[in-house]
N, C-alpha and C positions, 0 to 999 in steps of 0.2 A: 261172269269172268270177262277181264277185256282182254280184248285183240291181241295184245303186245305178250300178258300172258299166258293165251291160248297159244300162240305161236312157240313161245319160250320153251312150252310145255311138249308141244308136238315133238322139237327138236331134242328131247331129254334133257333141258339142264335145266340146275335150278338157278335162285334168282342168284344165288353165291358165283355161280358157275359165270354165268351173263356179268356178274360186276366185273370179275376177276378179267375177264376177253375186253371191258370197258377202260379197266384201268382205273375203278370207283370203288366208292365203297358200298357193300349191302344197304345199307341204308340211303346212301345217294339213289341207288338203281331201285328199290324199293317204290323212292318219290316218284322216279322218272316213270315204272310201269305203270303207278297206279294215277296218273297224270297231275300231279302237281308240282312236280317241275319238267321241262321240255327235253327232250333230248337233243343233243347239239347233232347238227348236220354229219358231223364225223362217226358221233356214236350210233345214228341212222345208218350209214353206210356198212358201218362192222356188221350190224342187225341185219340187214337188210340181205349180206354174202353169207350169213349162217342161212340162211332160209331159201340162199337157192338151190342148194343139193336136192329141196323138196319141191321146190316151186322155182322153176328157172326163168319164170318171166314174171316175176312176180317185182313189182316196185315199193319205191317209198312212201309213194303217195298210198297204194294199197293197203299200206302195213302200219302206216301212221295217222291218215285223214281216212279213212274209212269212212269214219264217223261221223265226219260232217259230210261227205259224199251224202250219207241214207238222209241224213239230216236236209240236204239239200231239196233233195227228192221228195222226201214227206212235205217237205212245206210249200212246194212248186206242185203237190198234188192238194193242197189245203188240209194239208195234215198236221 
């Protein structure tokens, strides 16, 4: 499961639920969670104030580059 999902899912909604707060369609938000296409800075921010009720200091870079953060690290440790 990625990141963008787990989070979606913490917060109980489904991916309907997340288009409809986007302004997209399920299928656009579909692409976007499962990353092939980007989420525009704006729809980052929407994302980003559902998820502080749970995580109040939680950012965008945490919630969307994660992954190249671990990615970072593994290959700076010759991983």
């Amino acid at each position: 499961m990625n990141i963008i999902a787990g989070y979606r899912r913490m917060l109980g909604y489904t991916q309907n639920d997340i288009a409809q707060l986007l302004k997209i369609s399920k299928q656009s938000y579909w692409l976007k969670e499962n990353g092939r296409v980007a989420f525009s800075d704006k729809e980052k921010v929407i994302f980003r104030n559902l998820l502080v009720s749970i995580f109040p200091d939680i950012s965008i870079d945490e919630i969307f580059f994660a992954h190249l953060q671990r990615n970072t690290k593994k290959n700076d440790l010759g991983g």
